[in-house]
C-alpha positions as CSV (number, residue, x, y, z in Angstrom):
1,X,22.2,74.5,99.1
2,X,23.6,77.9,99.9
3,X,26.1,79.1,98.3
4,X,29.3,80.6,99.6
5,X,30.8,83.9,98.7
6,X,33.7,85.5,99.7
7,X,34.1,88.9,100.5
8,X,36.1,91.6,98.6
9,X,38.6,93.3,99.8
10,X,37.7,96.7,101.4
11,X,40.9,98.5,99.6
12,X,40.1,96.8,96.1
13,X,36.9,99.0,95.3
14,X,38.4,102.0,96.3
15,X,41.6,101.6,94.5
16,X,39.9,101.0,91.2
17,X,38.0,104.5,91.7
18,X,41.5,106.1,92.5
19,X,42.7,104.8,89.6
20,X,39.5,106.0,87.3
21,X,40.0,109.8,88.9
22,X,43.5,109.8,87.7
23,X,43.2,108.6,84.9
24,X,40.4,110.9,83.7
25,X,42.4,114.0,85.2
26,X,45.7,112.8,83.2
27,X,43.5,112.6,80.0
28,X,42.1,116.2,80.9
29,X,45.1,117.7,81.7
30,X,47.2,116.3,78.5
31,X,44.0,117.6,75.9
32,X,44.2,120.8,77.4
33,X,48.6,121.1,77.7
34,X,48.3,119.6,74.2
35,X,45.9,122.7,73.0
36,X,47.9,125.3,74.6
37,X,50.7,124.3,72.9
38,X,49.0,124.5,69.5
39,X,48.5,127.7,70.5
40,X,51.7,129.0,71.8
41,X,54.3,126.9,68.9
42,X,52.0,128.3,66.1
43,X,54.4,129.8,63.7
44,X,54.2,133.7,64.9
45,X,54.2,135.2,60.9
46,X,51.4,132.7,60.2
47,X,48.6,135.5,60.8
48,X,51.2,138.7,60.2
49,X,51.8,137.6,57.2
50,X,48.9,139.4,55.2
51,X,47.4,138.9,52.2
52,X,46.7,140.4,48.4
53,X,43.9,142.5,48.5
54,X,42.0,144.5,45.3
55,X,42.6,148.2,45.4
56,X,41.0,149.0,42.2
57,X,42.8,149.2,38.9
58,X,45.1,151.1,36.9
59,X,42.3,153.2,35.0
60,X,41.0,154.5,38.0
61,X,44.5,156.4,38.4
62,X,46.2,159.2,37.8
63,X,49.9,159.2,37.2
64,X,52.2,160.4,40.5
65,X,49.0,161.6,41.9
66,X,47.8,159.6,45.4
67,X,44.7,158.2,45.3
68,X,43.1,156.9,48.5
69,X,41.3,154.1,48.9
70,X,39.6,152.4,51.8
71,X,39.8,148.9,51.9
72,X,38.3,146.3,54.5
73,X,40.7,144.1,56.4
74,X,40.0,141.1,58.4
75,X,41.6,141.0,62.0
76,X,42.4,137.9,64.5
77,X,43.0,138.8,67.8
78,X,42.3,135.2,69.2
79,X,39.3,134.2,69.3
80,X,37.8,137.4,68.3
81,X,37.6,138.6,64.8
82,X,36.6,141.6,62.9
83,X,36.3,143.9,59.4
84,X,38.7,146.7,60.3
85,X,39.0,149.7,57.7
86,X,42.3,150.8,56.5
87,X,42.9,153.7,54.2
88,X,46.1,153.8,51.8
89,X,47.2,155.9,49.3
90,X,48.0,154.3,45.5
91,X,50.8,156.3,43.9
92,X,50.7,154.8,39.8
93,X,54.3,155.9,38.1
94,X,51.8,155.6,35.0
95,X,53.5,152.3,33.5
96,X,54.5,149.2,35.3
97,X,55.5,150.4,38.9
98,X,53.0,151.4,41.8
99,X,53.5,152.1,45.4
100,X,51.0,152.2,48.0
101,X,51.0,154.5,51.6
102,X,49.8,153.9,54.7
103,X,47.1,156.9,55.3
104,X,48.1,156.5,58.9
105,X,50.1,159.2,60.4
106,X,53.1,158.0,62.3
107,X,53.1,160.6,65.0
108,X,49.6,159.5,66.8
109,X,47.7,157.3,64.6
110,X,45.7,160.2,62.8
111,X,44.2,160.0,58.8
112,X,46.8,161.9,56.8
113,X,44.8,163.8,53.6
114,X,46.2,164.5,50.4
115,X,47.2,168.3,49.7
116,X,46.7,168.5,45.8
117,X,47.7,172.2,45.8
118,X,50.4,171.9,48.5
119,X,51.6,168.4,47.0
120,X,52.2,167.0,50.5
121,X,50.1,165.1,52.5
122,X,48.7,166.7,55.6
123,X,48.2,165.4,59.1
124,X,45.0,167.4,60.5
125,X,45.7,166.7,64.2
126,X,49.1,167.9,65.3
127,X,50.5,169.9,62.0
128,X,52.6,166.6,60.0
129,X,53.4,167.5,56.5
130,X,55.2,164.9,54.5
131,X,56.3,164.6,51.3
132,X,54.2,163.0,48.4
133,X,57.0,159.6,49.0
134,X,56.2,159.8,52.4
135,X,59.0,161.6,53.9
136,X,57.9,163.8,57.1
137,X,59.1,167.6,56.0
138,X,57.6,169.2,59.0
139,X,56.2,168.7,62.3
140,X,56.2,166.1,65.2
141,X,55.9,162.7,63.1
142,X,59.1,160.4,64.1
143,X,59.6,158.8,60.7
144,X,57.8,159.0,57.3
145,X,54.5,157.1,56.2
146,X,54.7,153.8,56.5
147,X,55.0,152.1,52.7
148,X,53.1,148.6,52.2
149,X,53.4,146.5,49.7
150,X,51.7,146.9,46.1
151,X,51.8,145.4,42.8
152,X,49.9,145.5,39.4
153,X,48.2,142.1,38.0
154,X,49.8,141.9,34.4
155,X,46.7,139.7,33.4
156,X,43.4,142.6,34.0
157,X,45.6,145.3,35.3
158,X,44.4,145.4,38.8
159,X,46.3,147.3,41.7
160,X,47.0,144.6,44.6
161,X,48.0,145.6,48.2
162,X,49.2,143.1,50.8
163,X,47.5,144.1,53.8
């Protein structure tokens, strides 16, 4: 006995394989629209935000006289990520209230020092002076030091700085 078979349609084979293809393309294309918009609605203070970092503590101060400290920041810049360094000054009322400098100088990006003598902070590049709260009292920087945020921790009396 034979048995009889009857043929497919040509156009059903190559339908179904249409049909595959576009399928996996629209499932491609929709994981990778739905990762870029992860991306691009992320909320943008999410990584500007900053966070508390140790600056030492109170006994390692001396009242209304800058101390600098370098302290180690982590950076995002997408996928890349690094330990940046980042110098600020502490400035310890000697009580409850401290306040905390950037050591960047706001005229080209140069390390301001501290002038003990002089009671300024110096810009070695182009000639800034400012004042020990930051204020620009001479030369070509646009706008004083830039202040950053600083507290003490009532509980061990550590200096915190949000970086």
């Amino acid at each position: 006995m034979s048995s009889i078979t009857t043929p497919e349609p040509a156009g059903s084979r190559r339908r179904a394989l249409i049909v595959f293809v576009n399928t996996a393309l629209a499932l491609v294309g929709g994981a990778f629209t739905a990762l870029a918009g992860a991306f691009a609605l992320r909320p943008p203070g999410a990584a500007a935000a900053g966070r508390w970092v140790r600056a030492g503590t109170t006994d390692d101060l001396k009242p209304d006289e800058p101390v600098a400290r370098v302290l180690a920041v982590s950076r995002v810049d997408g996928w890349y990520r690094e330990r940046a360094r980042q110098t600020v000054f502490l400035v310890w009322d000697g009580e409850k209230q401290i306040r905390a400098l950037s050591a960047t100088c706001t005229h080209l990006g140069c390390q301001v020092q501290w002038d003990a003598k002089g009671k300024k902070f110096r810009c070695p590049c182009h000639g800034g002076v400012y004042a020990a709260d930051g204020r620009v009292l001479e030369g070509p920087p646009p706008r004083p030091l830039d202040t950053i945020e600083a507290r003490i921790d009532p509980a061990d009396t550590s200096v915190l700085v949000r970086l």
